[in-house]
C-alpha positions in Angstrom: -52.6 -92.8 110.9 -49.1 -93.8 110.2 -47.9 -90.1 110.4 -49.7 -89.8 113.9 -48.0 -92.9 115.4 -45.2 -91.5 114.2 -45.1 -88.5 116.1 -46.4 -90.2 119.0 -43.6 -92.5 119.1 -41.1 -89.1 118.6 -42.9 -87.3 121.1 -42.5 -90.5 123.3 -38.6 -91.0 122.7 -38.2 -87.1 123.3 -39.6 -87.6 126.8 -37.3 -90.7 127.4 -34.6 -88.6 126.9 -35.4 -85.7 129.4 -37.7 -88.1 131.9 -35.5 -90.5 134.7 -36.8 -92.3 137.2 -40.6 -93.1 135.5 -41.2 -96.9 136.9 -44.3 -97.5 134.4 -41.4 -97.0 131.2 -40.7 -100.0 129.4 -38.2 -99.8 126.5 -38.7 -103.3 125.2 -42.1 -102.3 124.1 -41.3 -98.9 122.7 -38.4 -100.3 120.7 -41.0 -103.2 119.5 -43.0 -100.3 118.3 -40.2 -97.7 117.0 -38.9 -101.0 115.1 -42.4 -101.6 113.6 -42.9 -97.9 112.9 -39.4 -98.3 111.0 -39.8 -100.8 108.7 -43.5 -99.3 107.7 -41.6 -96.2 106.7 -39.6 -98.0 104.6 -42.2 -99.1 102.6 -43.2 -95.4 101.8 -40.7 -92.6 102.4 -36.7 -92.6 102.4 -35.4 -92.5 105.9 -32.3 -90.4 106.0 -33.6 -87.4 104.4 -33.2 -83.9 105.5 -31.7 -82.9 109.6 -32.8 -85.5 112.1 -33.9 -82.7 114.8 -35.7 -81.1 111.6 -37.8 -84.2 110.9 -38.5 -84.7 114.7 -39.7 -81.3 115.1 -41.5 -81.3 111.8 -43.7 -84.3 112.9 -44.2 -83.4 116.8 -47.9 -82.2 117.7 -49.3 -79.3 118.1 -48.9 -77.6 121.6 -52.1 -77.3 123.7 -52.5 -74.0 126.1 -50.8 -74.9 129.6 -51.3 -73.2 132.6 -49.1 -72.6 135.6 -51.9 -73.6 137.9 -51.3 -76.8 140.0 -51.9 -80.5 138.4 -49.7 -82.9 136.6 -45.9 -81.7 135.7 -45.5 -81.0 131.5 -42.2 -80.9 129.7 -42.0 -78.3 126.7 -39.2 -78.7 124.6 -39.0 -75.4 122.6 -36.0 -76.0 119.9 -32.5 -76.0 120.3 -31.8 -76.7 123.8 -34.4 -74.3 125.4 -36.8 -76.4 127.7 -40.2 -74.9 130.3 -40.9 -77.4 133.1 -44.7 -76.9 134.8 -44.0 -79.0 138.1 -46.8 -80.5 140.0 -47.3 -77.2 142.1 -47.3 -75.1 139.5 -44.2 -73.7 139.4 -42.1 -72.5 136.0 -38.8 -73.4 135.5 -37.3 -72.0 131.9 -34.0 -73.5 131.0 -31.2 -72.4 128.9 -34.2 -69.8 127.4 -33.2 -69.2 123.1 -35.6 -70.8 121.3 -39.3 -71.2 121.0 -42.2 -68.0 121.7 -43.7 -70.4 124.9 -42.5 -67.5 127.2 -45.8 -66.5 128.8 -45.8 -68.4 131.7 -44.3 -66.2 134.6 -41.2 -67.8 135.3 -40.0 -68.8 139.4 -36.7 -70.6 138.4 -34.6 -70.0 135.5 -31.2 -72.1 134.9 -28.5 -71.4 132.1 -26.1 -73.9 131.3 -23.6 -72.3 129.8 -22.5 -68.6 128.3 -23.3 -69.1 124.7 -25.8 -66.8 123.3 -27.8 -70.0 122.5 -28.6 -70.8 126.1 -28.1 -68.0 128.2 -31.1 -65.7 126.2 -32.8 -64.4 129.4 -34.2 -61.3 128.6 -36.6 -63.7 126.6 -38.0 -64.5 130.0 -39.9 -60.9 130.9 -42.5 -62.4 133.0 -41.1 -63.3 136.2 -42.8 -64.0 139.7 -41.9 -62.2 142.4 -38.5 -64.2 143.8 -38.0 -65.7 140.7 -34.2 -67.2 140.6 -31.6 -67.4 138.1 -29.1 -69.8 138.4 -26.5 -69.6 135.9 -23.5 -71.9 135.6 -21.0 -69.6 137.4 -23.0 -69.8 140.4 -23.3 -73.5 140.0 -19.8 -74.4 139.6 -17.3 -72.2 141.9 -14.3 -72.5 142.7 -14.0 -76.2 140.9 -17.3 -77.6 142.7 -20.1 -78.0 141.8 -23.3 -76.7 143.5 -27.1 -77.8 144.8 -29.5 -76.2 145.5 -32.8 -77.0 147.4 -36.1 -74.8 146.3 -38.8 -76.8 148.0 -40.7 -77.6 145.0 -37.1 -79.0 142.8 -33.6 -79.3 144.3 -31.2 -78.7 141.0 -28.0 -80.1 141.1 -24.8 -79.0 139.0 -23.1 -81.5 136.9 -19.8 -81.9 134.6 -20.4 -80.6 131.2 -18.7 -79.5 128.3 -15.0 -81.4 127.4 -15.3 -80.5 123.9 -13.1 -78.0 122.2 -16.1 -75.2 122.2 -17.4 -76.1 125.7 -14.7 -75.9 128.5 -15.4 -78.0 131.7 -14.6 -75.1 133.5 -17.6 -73.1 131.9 -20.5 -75.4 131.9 -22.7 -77.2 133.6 -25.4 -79.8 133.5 -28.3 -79.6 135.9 -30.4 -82.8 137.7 -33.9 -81.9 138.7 -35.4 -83.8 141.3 -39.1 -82.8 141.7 -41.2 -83.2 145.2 -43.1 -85.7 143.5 -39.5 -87.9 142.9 -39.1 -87.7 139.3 -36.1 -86.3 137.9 -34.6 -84.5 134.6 -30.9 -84.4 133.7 -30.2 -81.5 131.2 -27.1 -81.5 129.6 -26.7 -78.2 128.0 -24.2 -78.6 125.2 -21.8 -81.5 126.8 -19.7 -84.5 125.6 -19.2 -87.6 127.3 -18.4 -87.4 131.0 -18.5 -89.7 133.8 
């Protein structure tokens, strides 16, 4: 039981941070309960051991099939930085494609944040839908500006990225996805602080 709260709580963070704009989220209570969850840990297991994304990923649930038919939007985070977004209509949208074997869905949007073999893997990606888009971070950042684009079902947005030594400004991009149903995602690709 404790294990399974646990991951739900993970699961539930790991959504936090890809998920804006939700009006039901309440911190207060999932801090109450990642608090709780915290100190009953302590009682058992040392906290601390091993890579933090390796005990995350270690206790997240298994996947269940997902369609691309229409119905509610799903987030898959598929390791490393590689994400798959099902949006309400049914559309696939693979971003920064590396990690992970949850490829099957024909894609109709895939974004790449950056050059690095890490997120930029999108031969990975073989089934594609007829029109299916790749936007990679040169087209989204020319000439200095940064660059929208309106698909109907998402309109992605370019962002600052990178100002770290590996991860020139000038090179990489974040993306904002704002869905027809009004939600949003900010990825960040591989990014340090930025305004």
């Amino acid at each position: 039981m404790r294990k399974r709260k646990r991951t739900l709580i993970s699961a539930g963070l790991l959504a936090l941070v890809f998920l804006t704009g939700c009006s039901d989220t309440t911190i207060p209570a999932q801090e109450e309960s990642r608090n709780s969850s915290t100190q009953e840990s302590e009682s058992g297991a040392q906290e601390g051991d091993g890579d933090m994304a390796e005990n995350i990923s270690a206790e997240l649930p298994e996947t269940e099939e997902i369609s691309s038919e229409p119905g509610p939007a799903t987030l898959l985070y598929q390791g490393q930085a590689s994400i798959r977004v099902v949006t309400d209509e049914g559309k696939v949208i693979y971003i920064d494609p590396y990690a992970g074997d949850s490829y099957e869905l024909p894609a109709d949007l895939i974004l790449v944040t950056h050059a690095h073999f890490d997120h930029s893997q999108t031969d990975k990606v073989e089934n594609r839908n007829e029109g299916c888009r790749i936007i990679t971070y040169a087209e989204a950042l020319q000439d200095g500006a940064h660059r929208t684009f309106d698909l109907g079902y998402v309109t992605v947005e370019a962002v600052e990225a990178g100002y770290n030594p590996l991860h020139d400004a000038g090179d990489c991009v974040g993306y904002v996805l704002t869905f027809s149903n009004g939600k949003s995602v900010y990825v960040t690709g591989d990014t340090s602080k930025t305004e």
